[in-house]
C-alpha positions as CSV (number, residue, x, y, z in Angstrom):
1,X,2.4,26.7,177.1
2,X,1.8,23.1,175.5
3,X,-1.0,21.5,176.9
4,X,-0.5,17.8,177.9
5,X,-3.0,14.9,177.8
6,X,-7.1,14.9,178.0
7,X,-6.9,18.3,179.6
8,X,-7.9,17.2,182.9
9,X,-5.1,17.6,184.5
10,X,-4.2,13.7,184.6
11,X,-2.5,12.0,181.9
12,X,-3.8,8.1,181.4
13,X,-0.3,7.9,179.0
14,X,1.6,8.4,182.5
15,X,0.3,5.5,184.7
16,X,1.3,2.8,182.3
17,X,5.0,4.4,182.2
18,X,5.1,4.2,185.9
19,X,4.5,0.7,186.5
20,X,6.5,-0.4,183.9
21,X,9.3,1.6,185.4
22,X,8.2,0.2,189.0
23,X,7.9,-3.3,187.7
24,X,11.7,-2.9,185.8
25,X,13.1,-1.4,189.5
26,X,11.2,-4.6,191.2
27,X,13.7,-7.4,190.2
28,X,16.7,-4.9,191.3
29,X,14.5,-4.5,194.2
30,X,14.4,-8.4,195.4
31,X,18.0,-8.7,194.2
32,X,19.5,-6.2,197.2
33,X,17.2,-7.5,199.4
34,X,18.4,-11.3,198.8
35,X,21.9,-9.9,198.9
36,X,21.5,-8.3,202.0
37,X,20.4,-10.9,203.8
38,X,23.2,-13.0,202.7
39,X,25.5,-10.6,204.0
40,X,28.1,-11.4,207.2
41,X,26.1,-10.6,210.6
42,X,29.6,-8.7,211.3
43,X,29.8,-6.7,207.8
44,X,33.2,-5.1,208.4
45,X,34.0,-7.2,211.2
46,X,36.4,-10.2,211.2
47,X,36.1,-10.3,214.7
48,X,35.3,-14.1,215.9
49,X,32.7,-14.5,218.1
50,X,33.6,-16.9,220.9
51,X,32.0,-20.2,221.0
52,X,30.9,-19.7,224.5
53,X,29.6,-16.7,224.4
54,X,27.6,-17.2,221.2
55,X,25.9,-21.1,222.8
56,X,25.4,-18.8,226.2
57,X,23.5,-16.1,224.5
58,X,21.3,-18.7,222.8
59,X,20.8,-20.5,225.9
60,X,19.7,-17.7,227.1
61,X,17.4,-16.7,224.5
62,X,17.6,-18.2,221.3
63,X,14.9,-16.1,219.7
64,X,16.8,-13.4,220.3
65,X,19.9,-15.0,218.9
66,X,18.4,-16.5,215.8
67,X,16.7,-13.1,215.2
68,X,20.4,-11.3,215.0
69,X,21.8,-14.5,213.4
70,X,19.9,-17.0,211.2
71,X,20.9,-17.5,207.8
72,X,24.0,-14.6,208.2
73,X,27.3,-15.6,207.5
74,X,29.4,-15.5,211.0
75,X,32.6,-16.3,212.0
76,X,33.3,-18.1,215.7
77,X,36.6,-19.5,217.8
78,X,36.5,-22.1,220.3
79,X,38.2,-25.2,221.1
80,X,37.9,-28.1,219.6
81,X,38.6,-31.0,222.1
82,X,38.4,-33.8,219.6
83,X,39.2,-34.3,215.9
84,X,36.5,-33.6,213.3
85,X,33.7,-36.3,212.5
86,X,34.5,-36.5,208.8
87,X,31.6,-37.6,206.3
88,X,31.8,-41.1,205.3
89,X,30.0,-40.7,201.7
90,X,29.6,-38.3,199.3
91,X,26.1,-36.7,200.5
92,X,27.2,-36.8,204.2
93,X,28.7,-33.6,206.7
94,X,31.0,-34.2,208.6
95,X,31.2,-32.1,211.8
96,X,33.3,-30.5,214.9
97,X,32.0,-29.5,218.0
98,X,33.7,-26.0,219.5
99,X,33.7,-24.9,223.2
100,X,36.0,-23.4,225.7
101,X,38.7,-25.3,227.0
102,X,37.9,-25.2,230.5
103,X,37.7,-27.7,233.5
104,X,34.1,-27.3,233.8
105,X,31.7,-28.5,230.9
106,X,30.8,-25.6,228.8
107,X,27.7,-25.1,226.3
108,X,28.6,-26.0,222.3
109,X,28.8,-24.5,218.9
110,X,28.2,-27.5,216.5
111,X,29.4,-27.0,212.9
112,X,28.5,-28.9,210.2
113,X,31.1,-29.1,206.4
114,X,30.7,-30.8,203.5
115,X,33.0,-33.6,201.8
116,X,34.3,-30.8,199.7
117,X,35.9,-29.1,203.1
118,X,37.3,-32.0,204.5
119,X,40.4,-32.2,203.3
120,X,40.8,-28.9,205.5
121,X,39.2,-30.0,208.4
122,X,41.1,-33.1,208.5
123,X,43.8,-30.9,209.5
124,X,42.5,-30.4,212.7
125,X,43.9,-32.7,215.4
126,X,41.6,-32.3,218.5
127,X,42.8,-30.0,221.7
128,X,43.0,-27.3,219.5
129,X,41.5,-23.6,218.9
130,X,40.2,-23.0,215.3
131,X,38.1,-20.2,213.7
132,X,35.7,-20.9,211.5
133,X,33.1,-19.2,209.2
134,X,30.1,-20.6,208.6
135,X,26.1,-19.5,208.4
136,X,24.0,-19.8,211.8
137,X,20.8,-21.8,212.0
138,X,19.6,-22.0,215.3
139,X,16.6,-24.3,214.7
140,X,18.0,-27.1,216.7
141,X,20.8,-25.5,219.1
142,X,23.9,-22.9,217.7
143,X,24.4,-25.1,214.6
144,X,26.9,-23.3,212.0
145,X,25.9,-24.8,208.4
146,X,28.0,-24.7,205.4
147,X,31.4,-24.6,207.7
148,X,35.4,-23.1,206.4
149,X,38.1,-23.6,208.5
150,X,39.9,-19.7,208.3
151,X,42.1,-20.6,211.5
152,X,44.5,-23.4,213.6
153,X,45.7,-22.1,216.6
């Protein structure tokens, strides 16, 4: 039987080969883990979440909500009772604010595009119901960054 390193039973040869390998795994490592945490907060779901319901939950606790939802991807319906507030130069948002169309006031889903968007969001005419997909940050209330219009109802 061939007899392998200092005879000792350990191999000095073999710890260098394994952190090279675990250092050349570590980069493919951090690069699933960054894409995973871009990933939809409904992965395989194209169900919206309503407006409501989403600015309800956070009211209620937004720790819990920016635990599920910060920085995912989501997509949310709701009404939008006026026309979008369109960015006036080039490093500006523009934004439309989404509720339920009810006679009572009802809690808001703000969401924020850029100039590049627009031109779609222009399209929206106020007393409507749209969908859009965009990526929570609940730092300041149920803010949706980086908004697309996907729907006009």
């Amino acid at each position: 039987m061939a007899q392998f390193g200092s005879g000792n039973g350990r191999d000095s040869s073999i710890k260098p080969m394994v952190k090279k390998s675990i250092l050349k795994g570590l980069p493919v490592l951090l690069g699933l883990t960054t894409w995973m945490s871009c990933q939809p907060a409904s992965l395989g779901s194209s169900t919206p979440l309503s407006a409501s319901v989403l600015s309800e939950e956070y009211e209620r606790s937004s720790a819990a909500v920016r635990s599920k939802y910060d920085g995912k991807e989501i997509i949310v319906r709701g009404h939008a009772a006026t026309t979008p507030a369109m960015p006036r130069t080039a490093d500006d948002q523009g934004s439309v604010v989404l509720e339920e169309n009810e006679s009572k006031p009802s809690r808001q889903v703000a969401c924020w595009f850029s100039r590049d968007q627009a031109g779609q969001f222009s399209r929206v005419k106020g007393g409507q119901y749209i969908t859009v997909k965009g990526i929570f940050n609940g730092e300041a209330g149920a803010d949706l960054k980086f908004c697309k219009l996907v729907k006009i109802e």
